[in-house]
C-alpha positions as CSV (number, residue, x, y, z in Angstrom):
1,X,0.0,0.0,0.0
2,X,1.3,3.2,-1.3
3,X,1.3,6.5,0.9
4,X,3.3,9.7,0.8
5,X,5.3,11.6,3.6
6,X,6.6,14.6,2.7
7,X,9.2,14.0,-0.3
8,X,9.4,10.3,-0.3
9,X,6.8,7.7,-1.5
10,X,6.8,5.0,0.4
11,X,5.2,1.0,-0.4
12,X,4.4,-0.7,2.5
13,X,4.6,-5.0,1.5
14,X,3.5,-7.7,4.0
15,X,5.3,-11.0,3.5
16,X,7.7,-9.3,0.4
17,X,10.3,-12.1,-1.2
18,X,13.4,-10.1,0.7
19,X,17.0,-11.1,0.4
20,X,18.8,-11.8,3.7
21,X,21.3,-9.6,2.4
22,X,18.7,-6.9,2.1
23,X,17.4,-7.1,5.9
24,X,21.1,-8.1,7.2
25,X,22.0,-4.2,5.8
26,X,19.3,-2.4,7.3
27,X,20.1,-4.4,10.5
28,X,23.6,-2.7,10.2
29,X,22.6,0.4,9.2
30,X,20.8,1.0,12.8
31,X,23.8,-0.3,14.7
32,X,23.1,-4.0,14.9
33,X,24.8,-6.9,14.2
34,X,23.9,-8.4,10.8
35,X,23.2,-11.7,11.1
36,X,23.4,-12.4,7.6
37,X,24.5,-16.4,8.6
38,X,21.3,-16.6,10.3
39,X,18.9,-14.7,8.1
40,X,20.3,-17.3,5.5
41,X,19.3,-20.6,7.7
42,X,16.1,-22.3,5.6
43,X,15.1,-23.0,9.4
44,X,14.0,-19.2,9.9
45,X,10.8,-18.6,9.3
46,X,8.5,-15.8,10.0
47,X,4.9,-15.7,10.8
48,X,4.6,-12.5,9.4
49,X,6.9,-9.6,8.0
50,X,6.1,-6.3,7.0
51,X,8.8,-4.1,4.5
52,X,8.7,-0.3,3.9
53,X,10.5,0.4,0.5
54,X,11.2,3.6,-1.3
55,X,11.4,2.7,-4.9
56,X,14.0,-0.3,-4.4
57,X,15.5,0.8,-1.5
58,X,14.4,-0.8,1.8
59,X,13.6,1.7,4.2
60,X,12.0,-0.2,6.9
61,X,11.3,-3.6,8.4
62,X,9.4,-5.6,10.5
63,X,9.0,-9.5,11.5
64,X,7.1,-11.3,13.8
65,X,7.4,-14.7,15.6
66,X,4.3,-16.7,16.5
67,X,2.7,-20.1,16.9
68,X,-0.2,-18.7,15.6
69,X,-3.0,-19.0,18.1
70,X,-1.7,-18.0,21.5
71,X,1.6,-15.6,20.8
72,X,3.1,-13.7,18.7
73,X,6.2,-11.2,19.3
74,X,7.5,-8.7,17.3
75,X,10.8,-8.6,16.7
76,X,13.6,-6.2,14.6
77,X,11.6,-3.2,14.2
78,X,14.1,-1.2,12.4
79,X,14.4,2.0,10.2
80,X,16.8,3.0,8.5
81,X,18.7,6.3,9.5
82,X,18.1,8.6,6.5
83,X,14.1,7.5,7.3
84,X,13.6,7.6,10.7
85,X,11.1,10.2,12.3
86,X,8.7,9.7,9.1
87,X,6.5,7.4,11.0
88,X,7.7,4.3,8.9
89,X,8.0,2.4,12.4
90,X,4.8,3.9,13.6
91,X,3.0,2.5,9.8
92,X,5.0,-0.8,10.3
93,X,3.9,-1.5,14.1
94,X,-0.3,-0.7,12.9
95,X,0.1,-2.7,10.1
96,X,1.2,-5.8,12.6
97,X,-1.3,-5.3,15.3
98,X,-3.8,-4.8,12.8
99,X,-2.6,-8.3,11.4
100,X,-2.2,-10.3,14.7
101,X,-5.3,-9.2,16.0
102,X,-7.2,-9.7,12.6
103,X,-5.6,-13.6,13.1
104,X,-6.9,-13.9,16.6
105,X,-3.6,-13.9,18.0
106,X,-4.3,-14.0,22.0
107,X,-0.9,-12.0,23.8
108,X,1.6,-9.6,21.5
109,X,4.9,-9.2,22.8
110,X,7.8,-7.2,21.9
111,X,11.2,-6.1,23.6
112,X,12.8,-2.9,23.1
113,X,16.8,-2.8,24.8
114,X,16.5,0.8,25.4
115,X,14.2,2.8,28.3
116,X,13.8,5.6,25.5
117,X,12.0,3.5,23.3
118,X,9.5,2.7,25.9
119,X,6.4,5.8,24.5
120,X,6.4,4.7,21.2
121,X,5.6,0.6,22.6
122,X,3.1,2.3,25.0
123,X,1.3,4.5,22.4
124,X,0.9,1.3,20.7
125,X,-0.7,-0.3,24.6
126,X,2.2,-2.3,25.3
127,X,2.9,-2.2,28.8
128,X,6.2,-3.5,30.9
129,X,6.4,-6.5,32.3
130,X,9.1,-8.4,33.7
131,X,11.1,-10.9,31.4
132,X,14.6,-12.4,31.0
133,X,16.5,-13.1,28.0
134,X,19.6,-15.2,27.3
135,X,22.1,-14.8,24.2
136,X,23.3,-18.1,23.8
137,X,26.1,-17.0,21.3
138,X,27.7,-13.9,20.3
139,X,27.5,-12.5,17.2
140,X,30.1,-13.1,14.4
């Protein structure tokens, strides 16, 4: 779905065909590691995944993890840089919910690794609970 902010047009694709390669250099481009290894594993597979492109260029991305009925969480929200503060993240996190919730999905989680980030999961109606999380390997 096409829409316009400010000087860029912007297509918004749920479940595109994306190349690892594609998603593994946005990952960088926001400062995280790019896991192109993994992204590459025919074991990884997505419930759902939401792209933002401007023309070819992919501006913004979004995948979730769910068994389908119960949960579902919603993992590597990322812009990238010469994007951000165009509401792509915003467009990318309605477009899930909208999703999730249209597919009956019970509990939606997400976690965010910074305290700042916490307003734009609670304009959303996330709230904070408390969780752990392991890293079982580093990243390469």
């Amino acid at each position: 779905m096409p829409c316009r902010k400010g000087y860029v047009m912007l297509r918004y694709i749920m479940n595109p065909a994306i190349l690892p390669e594609s998603i593994s250099a946005l990952r960088r481009s926001v400062g995280w590691g790019g896991m192109e290894a993994e992204l590459k594993n025919p074991a990884l597979r997505d419930y759902l995944q939401l792209a933002c492109y401007d023309g070819d260029r992919l501006a913004g991305f979004l995948g979730v993890v769910s068994n389908g009925v119960t949960d579902a969480y919603i993992q590597d929200v990322m812009v990238h840089p010469d994007y951000q503060g165009k509401g792509i993240g915003t467009e990318l996190m309605r477009q899930a919910i909208r999703r999730l919730k249209a597919d009956h999905i019970y509990m939606i989680s997400v976690i965010y690794g910074e305290e700042e980030l916490r307003p734009f999961y609670e304009k959303f109606g996330f709230f904070t609970m408390l969780c752990g999380q392991l890293e079982t390997r580093p990243e390469s």
